[in-house]
GUTORBA-576004 format. One record per residue (C-alpha): residue in three letters; residue number from 0; x, y, z. Coordinates in Angstrom, 3 decimals. Layout:
N
r->ALA; k->NUM; east->X; north->Y; up->Z
...
//
This chain:
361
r->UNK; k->0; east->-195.628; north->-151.607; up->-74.911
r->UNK; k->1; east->-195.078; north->-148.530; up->-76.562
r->UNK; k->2; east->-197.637; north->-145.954; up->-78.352
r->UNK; k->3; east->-196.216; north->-145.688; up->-82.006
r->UNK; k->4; east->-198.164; north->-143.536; up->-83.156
r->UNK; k->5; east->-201.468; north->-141.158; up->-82.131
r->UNK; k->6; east->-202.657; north->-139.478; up->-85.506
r->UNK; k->7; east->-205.241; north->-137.036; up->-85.716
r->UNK; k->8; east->-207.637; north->-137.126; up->-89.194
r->UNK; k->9; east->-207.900; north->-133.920; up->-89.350
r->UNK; k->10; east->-211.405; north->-132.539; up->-92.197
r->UNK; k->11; east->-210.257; north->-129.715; up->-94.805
r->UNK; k->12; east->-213.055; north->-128.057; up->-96.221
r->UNK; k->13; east->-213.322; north->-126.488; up->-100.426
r->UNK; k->14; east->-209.628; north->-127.292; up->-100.180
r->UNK; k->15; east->-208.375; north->-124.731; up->-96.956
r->UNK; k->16; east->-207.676; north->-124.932; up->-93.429
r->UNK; k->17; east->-208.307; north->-122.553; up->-90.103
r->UNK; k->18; east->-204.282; north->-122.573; up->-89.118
r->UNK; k->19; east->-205.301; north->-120.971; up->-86.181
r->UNK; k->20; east->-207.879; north->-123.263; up->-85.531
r->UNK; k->21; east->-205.935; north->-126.336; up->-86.559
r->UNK; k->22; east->-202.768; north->-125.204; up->-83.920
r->UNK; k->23; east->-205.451; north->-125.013; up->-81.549
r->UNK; k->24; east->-205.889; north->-128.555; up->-82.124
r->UNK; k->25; east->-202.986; north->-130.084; up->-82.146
r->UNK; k->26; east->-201.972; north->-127.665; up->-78.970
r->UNK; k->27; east->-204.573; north->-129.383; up->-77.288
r->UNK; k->28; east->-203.570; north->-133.292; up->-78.457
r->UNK; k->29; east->-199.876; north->-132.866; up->-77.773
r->UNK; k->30; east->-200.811; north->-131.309; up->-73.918
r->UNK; k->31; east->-203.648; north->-134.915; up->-74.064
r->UNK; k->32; east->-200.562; north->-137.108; up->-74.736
r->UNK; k->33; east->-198.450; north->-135.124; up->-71.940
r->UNK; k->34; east->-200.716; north->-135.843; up->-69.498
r->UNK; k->35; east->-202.010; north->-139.098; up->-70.129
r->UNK; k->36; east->-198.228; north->-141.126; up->-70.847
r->UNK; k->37; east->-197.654; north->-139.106; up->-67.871
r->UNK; k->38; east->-200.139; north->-140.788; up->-65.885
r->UNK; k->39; east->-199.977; north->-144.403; up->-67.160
r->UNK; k->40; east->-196.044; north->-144.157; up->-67.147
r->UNK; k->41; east->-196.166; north->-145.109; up->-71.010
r->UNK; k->42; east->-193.894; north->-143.809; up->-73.899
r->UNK; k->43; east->-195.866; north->-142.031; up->-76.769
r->UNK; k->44; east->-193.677; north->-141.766; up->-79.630
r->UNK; k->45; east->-194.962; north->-139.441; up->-82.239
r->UNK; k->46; east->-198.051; north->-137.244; up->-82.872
r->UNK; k->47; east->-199.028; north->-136.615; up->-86.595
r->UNK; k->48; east->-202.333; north->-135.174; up->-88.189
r->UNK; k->49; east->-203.453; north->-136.731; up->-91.218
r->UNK; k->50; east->-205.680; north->-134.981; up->-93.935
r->UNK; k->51; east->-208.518; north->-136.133; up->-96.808
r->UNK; k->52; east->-207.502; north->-137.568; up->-100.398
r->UNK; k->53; east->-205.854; north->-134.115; up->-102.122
r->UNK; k->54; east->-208.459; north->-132.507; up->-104.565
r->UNK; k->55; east->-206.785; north->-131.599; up->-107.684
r->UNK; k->56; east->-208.689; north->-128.098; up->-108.495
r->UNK; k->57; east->-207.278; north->-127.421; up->-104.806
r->UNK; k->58; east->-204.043; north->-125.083; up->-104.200
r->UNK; k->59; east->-202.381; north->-127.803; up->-102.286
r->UNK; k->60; east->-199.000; north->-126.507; up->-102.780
r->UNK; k->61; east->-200.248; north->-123.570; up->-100.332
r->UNK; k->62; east->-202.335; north->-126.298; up->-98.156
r->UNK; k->63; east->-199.708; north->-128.372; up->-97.337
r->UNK; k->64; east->-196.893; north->-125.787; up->-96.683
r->UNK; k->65; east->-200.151; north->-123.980; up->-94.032
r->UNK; k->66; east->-200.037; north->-127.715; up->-92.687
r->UNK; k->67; east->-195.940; north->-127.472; up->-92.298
r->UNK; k->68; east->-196.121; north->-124.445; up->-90.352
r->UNK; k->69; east->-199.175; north->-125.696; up->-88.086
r->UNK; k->70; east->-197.340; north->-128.339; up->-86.998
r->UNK; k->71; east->-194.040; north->-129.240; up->-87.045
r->UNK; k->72; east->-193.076; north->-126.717; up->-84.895
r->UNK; k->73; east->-195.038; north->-128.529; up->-82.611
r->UNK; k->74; east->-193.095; north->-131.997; up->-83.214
r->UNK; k->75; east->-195.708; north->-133.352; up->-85.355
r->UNK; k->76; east->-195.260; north->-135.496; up->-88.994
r->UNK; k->77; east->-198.964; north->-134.677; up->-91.270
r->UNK; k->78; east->-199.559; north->-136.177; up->-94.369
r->UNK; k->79; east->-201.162; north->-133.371; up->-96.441
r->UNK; k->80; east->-200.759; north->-135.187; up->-100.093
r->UNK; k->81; east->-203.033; north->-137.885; up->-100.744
r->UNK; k->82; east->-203.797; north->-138.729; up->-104.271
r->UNK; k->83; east->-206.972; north->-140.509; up->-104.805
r->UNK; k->84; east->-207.531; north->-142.486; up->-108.423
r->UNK; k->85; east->-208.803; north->-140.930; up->-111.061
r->UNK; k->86; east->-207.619; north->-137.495; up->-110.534
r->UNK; k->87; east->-204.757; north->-135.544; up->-112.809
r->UNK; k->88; east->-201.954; north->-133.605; up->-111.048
r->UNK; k->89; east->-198.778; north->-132.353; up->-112.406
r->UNK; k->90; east->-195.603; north->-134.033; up->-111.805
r->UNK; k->91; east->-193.981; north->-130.691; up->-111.056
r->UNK; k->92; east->-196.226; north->-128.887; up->-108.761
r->UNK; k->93; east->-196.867; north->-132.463; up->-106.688
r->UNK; k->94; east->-193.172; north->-132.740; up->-106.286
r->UNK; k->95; east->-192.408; north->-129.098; up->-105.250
r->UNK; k->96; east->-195.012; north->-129.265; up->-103.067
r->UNK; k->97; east->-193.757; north->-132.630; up->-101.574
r->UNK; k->98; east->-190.087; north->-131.661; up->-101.126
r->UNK; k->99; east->-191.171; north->-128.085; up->-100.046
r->UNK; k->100; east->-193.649; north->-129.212; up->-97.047
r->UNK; k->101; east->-192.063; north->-131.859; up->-95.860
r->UNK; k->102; east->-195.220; north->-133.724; up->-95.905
r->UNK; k->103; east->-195.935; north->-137.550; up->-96.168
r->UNK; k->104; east->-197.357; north->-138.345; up->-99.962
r->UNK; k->105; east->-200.089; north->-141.253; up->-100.692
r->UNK; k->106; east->-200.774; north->-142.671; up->-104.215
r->UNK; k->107; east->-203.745; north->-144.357; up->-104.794
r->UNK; k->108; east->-202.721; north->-147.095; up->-107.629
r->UNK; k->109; east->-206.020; north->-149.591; up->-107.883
r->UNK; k->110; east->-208.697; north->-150.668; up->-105.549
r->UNK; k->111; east->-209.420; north->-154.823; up->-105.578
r->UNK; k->112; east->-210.943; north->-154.575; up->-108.849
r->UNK; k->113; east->-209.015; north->-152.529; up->-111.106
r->UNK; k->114; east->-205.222; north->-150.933; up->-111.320
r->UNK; k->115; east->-205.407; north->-147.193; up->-112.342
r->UNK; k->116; east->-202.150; north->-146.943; up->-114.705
r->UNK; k->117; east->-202.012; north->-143.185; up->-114.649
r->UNK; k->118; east->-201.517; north->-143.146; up->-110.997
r->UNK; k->119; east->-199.548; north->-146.558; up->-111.005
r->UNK; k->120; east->-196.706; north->-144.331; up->-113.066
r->UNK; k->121; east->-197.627; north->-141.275; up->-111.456
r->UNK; k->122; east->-195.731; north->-143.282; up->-108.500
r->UNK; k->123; east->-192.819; north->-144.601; up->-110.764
r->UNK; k->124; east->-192.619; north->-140.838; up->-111.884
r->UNK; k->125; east->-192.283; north->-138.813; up->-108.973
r->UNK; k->126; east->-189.635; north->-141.499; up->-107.686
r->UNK; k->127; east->-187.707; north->-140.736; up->-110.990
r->UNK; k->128; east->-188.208; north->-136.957; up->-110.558
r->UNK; k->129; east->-186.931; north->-137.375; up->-106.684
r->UNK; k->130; east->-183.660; north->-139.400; up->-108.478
r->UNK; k->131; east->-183.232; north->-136.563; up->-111.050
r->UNK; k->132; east->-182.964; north->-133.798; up->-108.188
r->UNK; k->133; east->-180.873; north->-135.418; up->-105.822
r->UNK; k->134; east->-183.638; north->-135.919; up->-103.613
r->UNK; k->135; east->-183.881; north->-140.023; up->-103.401
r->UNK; k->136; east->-183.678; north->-140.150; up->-100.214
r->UNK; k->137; east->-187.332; north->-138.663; up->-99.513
r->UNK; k->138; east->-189.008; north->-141.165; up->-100.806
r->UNK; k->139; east->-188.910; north->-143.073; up->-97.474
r->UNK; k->140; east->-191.739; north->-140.490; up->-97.373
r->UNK; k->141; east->-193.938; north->-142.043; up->-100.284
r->UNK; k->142; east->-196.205; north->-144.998; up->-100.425
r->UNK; k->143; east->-198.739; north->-146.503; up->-103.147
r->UNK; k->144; east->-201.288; north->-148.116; up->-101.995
r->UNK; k->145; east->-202.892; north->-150.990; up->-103.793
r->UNK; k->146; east->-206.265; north->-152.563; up->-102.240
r->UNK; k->147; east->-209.062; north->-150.146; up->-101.144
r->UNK; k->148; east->-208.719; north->-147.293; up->-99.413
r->UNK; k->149; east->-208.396; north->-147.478; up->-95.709
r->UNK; k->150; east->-207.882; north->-145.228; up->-92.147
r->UNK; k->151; east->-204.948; north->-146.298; up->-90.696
r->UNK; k->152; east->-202.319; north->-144.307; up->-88.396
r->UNK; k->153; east->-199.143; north->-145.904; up->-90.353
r->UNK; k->154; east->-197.612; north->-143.691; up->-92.767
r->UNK; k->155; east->-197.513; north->-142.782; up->-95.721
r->UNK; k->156; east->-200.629; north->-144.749; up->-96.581
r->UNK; k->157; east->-202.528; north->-142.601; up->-93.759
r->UNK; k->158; east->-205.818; north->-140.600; up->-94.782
r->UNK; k->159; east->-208.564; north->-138.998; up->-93.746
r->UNK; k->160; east->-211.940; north->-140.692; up->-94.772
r->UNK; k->161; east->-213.833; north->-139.427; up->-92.065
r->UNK; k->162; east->-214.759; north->-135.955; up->-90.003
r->UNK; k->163; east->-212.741; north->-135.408; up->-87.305
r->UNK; k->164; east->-211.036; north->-138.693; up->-85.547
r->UNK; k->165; east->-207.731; north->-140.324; up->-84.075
r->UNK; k->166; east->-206.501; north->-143.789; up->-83.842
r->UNK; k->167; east->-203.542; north->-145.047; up->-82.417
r->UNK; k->168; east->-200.379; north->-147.628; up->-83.630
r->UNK; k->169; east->-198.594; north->-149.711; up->-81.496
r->UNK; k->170; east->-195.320; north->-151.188; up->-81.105
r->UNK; k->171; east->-195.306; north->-154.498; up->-78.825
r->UNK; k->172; east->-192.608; north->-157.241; up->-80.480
r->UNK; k->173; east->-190.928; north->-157.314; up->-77.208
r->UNK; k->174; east->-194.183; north->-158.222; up->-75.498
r->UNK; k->175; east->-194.928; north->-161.343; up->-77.399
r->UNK; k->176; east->-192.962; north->-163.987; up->-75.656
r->UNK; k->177; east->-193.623; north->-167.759; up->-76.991
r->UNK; k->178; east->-196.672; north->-169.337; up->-78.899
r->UNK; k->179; east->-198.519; north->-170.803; up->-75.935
r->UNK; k->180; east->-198.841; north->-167.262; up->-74.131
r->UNK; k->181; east->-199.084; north->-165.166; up->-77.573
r->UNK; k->182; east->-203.579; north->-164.715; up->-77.419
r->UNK; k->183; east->-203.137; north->-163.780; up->-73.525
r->UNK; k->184; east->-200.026; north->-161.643; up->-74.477
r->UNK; k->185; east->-201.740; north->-159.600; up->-77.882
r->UNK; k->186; east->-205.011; north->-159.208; up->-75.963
r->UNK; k->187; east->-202.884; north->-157.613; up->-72.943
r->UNK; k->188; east->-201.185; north->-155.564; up->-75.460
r->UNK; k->189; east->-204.162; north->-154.206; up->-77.347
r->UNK; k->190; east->-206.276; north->-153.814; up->-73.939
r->UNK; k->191; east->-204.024; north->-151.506; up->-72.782
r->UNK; k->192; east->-203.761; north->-149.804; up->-76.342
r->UNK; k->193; east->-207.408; north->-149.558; up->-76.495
r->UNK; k->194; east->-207.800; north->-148.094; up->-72.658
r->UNK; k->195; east->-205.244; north->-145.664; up->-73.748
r->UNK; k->196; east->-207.272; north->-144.484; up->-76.800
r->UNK; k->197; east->-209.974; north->-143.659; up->-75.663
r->UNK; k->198; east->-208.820; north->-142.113; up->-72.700
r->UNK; k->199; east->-207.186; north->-139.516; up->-75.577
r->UNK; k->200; east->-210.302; north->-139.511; up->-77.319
r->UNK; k->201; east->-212.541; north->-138.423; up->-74.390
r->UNK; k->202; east->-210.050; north->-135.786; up->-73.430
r->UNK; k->203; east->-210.065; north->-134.073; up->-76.923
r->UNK; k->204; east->-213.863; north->-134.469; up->-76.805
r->UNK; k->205; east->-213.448; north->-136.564; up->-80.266
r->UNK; k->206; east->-214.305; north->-139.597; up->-81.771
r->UNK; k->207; east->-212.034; north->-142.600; up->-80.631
r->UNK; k->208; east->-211.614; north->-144.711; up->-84.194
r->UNK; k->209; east->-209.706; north->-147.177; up->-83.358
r->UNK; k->210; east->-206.235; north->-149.141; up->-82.971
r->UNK; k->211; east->-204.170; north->-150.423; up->-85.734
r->UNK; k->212; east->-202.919; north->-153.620; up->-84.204
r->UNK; k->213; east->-200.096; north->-154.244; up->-86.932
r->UNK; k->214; east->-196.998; north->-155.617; up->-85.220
r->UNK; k->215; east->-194.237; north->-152.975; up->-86.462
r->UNK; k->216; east->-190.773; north->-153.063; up->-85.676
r->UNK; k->217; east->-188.490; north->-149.854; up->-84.637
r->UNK; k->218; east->-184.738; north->-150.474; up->-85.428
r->UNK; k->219; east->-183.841; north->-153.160; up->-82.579
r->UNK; k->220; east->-187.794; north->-153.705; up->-81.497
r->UNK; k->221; east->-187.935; north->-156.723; up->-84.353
r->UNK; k->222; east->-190.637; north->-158.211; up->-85.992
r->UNK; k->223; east->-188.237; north->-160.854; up->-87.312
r->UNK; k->224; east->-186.669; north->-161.887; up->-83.556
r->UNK; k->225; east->-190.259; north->-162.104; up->-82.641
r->UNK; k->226; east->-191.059; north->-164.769; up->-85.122
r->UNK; k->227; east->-187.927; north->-166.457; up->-84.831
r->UNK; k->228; east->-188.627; north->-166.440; up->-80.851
r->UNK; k->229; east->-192.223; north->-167.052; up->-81.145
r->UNK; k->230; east->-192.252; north->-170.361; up->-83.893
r->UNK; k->231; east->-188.151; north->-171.356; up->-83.781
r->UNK; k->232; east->-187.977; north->-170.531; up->-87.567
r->UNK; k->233; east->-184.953; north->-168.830; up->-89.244
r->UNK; k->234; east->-186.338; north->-165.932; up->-90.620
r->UNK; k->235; east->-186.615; north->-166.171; up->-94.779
r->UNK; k->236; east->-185.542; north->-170.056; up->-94.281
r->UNK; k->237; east->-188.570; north->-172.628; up->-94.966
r->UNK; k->238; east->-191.497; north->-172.080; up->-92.689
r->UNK; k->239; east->-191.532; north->-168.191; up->-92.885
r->UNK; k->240; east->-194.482; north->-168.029; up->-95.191
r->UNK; k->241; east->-196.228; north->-169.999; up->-92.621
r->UNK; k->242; east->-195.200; north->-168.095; up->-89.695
r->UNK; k->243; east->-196.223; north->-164.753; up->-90.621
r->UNK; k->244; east->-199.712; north->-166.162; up->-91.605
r->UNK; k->245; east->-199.923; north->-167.666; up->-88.002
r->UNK; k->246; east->-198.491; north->-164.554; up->-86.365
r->UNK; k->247; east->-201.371; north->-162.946; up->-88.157
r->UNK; k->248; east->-204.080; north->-165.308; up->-87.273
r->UNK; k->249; east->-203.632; north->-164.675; up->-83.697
r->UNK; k->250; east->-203.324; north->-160.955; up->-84.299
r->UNK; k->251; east->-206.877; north->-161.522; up->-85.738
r->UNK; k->252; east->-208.083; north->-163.293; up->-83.491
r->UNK; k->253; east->-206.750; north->-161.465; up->-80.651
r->UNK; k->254; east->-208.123; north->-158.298; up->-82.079
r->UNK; k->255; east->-211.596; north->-159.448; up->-82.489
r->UNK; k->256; east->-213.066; north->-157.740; up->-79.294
r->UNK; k->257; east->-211.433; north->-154.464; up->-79.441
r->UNK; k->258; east->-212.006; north->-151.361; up->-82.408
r->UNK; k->259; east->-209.822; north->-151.898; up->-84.778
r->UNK; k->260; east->-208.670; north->-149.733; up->-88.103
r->UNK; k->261; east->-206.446; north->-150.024; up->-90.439
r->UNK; k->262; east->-203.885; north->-152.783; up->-92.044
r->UNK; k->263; east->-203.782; north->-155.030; up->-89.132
r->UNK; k->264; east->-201.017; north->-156.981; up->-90.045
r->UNK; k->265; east->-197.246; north->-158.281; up->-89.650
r->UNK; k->266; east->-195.372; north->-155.340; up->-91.139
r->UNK; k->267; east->-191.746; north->-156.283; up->-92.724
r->UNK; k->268; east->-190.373; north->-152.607; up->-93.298
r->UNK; k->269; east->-186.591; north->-153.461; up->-94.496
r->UNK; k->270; east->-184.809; north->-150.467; up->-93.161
r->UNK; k->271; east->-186.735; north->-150.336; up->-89.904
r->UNK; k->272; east->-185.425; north->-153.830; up->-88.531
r->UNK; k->273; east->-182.165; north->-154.139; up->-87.728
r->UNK; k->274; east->-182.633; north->-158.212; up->-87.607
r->UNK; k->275; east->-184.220; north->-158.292; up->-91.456
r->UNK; k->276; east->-181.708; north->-156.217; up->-92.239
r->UNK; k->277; east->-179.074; north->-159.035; up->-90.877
r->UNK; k->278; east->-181.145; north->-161.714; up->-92.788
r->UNK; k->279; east->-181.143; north->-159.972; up->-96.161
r->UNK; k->280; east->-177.453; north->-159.461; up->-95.439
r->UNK; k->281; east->-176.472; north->-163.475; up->-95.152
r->UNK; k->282; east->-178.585; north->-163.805; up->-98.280
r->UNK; k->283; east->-182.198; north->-165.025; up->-96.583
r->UNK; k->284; east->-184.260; north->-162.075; up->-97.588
r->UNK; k->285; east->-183.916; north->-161.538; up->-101.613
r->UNK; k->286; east->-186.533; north->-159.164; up->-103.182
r->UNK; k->287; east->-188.547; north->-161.605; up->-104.733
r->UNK; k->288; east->-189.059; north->-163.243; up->-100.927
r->UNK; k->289; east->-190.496; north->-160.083; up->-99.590
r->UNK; k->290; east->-192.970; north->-159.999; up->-102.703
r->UNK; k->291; east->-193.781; north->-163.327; up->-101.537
r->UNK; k->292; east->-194.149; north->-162.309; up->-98.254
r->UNK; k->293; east->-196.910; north->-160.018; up->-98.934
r->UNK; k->294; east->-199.292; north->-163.171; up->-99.757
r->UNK; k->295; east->-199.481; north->-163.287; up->-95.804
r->UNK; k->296; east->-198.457; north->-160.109; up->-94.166
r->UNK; k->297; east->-199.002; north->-155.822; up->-95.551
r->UNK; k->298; east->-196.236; north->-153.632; up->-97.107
r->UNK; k->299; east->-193.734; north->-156.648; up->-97.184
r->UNK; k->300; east->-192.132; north->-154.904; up->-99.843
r->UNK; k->301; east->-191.635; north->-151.934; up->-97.616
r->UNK; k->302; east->-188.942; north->-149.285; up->-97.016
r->UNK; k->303; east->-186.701; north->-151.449; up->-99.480
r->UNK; k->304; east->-183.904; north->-149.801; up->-101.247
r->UNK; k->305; east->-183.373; north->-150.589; up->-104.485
r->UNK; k->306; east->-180.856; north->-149.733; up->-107.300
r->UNK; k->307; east->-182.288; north->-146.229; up->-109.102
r->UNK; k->308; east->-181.618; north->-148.107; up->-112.785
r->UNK; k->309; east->-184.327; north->-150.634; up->-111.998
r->UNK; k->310; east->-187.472; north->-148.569; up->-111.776
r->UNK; k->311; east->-188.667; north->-148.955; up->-114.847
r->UNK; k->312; east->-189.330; north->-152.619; up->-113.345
r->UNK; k->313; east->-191.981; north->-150.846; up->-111.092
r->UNK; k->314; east->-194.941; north->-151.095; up->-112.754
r->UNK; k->315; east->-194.484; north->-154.813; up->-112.968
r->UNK; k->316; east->-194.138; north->-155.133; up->-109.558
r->UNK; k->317; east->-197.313; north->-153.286; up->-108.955
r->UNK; k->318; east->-199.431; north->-154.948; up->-111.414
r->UNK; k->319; east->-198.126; north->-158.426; up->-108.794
r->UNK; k->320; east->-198.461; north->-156.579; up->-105.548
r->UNK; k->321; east->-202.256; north->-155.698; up->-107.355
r->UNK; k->322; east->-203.135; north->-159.692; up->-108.222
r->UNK; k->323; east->-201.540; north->-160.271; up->-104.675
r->UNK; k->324; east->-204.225; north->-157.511; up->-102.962
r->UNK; k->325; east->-206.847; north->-158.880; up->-105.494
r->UNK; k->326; east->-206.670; north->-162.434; up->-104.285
r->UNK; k->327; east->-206.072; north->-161.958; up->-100.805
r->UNK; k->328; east->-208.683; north->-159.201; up->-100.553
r->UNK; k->329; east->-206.350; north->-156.637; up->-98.038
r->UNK; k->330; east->-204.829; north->-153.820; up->-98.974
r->UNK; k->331; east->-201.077; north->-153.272; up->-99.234
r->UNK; k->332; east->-198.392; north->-150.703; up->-98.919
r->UNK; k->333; east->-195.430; north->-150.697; up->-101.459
r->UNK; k->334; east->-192.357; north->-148.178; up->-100.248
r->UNK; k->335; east->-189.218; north->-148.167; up->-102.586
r->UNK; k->336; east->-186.095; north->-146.067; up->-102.166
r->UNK; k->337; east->-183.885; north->-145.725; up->-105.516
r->UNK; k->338; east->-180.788; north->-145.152; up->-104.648
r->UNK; k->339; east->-178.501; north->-144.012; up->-107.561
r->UNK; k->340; east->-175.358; north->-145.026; up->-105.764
r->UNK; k->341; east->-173.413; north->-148.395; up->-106.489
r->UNK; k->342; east->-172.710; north->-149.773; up->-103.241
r->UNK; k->343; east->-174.826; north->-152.932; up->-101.713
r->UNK; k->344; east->-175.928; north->-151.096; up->-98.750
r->UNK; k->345; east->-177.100; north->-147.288; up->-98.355
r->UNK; k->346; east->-176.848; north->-144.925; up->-95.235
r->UNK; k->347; east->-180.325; north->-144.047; up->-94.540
r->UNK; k->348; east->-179.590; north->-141.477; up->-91.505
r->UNK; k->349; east->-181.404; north->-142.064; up->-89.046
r->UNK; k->350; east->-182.490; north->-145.650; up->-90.143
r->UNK; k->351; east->-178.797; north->-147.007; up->-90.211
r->UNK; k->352; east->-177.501; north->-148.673; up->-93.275
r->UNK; k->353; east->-179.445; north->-150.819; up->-95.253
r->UNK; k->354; east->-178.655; north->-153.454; up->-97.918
r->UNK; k->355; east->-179.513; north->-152.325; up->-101.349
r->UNK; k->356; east->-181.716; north->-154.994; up->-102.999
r->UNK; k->357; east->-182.348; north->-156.335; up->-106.669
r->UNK; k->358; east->-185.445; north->-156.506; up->-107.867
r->UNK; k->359; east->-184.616; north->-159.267; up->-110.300
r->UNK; k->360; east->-183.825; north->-161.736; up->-107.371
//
């Protein structure tokens, strides 16, 4: 098993930071995660620090670039731009400010009960704006998120709704080895997650929130040869549906006696797994299937390039990934990357090529 993620929800308060006090912080976290993967001989991937829903009387042009310089020097992503419903910001400034801070961006779209259509093509806007400049390729770094609002680690749906917290994100699809062993395998899994995080927690003298116990894949770490390997299915063949919604069950399940935050869910991220990548290739993963997909797992349509001249089909596709949230009563991611090119796959550095998908199938 491998620690994904450890994010720190980090409080901002009338709109400004301490930088010194914040690079104290993370100072402190990053020498935590030294020593303990250190001492339990486990891999901790990255470190971020996530911040509160983005007022809009705030200057958070100068907030998020103070974030920039607290941390990435110190090898940590943040996520400094989180647009809650019903607020107004300027295309402009938010996409500056995006593109200049290198920060992770959240948009808000609609809650179970109601979609908010300013920020819905708020979303659709700053992805055209991003195509305009040459910049596509950043918005690997921009989620909506349809559903309520939750605290999860996963970016770039990742905010701060509390004080001053961390949680953690996982990545275990090597660990899972067949259906009869998968409870005893998850609860090992998120045992020694939970052991881990609040070993952090007690260290940094902070409150230990929680794990999010999505199963994630990283490049050749695939959700898709898990489920294949777990339930003998051919991925996006008949019998997927049915096998994410039992992958998920157990994750439940298995979950129930630890703290948990977050999606909790099989996550489908196109560009992150080399073996949906192969599926979508032979023609088994269309669009349209990952929509469907999203019925029984989060962010199925996630990290999904698409051609550049089809996003004026996105608000469509959020008004289903809304019903979809609605009815099923979890919230969802939705990641898009418009690529303005004309070939059926895109080079997406240091994800590796991807196909290029149509929405329309």
């Amino acid at each position: 098993m491998i620690i994904r993620a450890v994010t720190l929800f980090y409080p901002v308060e009338n709109g400004r930071v301490n930088a010194d006090e914040l690079r104290q912080e993370l100072v402190k976290l990053r020498n935590v995660i030294s020593s303990v993967s250190g001492r339990r001989g486990i891999e901790i991937r990255t470190w971020r620090v996530t911040l509160p829903f983005t007022g809009p009387s705030w200057d958070f042009e100068e907030l998020s670039t103070t974030i920039n310089k607290a941390s990435t020097d110190l090898g940590y992503i943040h996520a400094s731009l989180n647009i809650a419903m019903d607020s107004r910001f300027e295309l402009n400034k938010l996409v500056d400010a995006f593109i200049e801070s290198g920060s992770y961006l959240s948009i808000w779209v609609g809650d179970f009960k109601e979609l908010n259509e300013y920020n819905a093509g708020l979303f659709t806007n700053v992805l055209k704006k991003l195509v305009e400049l040459n910049q596509w390729a950043l918005s690997r770094r921009i989620a909506a998120l349809i559903g309520d609002a939750i605290l999860t680690p996963y970016y770039p749906d990742s905010i701060n709704l509390a004080i001053a917290w961390h949680s953690l994100s996982i990545l275990y699809p090597s660990e899972l080895s067949n259906e009869r062993n998968l409870r005893n395998d998850l609860t090992r899994v998120f045992r020694t997650a939970e052991d881990i995080g609040r070993e952090i927690a007690s260290e940094l003298g902070i409150d230990y929130l929680g794990i999010d116990v999505s199963l994630s894949p990283w490049g050749e770490e695939s959700v898709v040869d898990a489920i294949e390997r777990i339930y003998g299915i051919r991925f996006g063949g008949p019998g997927t549906l049915s096998a994410i919604y039992r992958l998920n069950k157990a994750i439940w399940e298995a979950s129930n006696q630890f703290r948990v935050t977050g999606f909790n869910e099989v996550m489908l991220p196109l560009a992150e797994d080399e073996q949906l990548k192969a599926r979508a290739r032979e023609g088994l993963i269309t669009f349209s299937k990952l929509v469907k997909y999203t019925m029984a797992c989060v962010a199925g349509v996630d990290m999904v390039p698409i051609p550049s001249n089809q996003l004026s089909l996105i608000n469509g596709l959020i008004n289903d990934l809304h019903a979809i949230a609605s009815i099923k009563r979890r919230s969802i991611g939705l990641r898009l990357i418009p690529y303005p090119g004309g070939e059926t796959e895109v080079d997406l550095g240091d994800f590796g090529k991807t196909p290029v998908l149509d929405v329309m199938r």
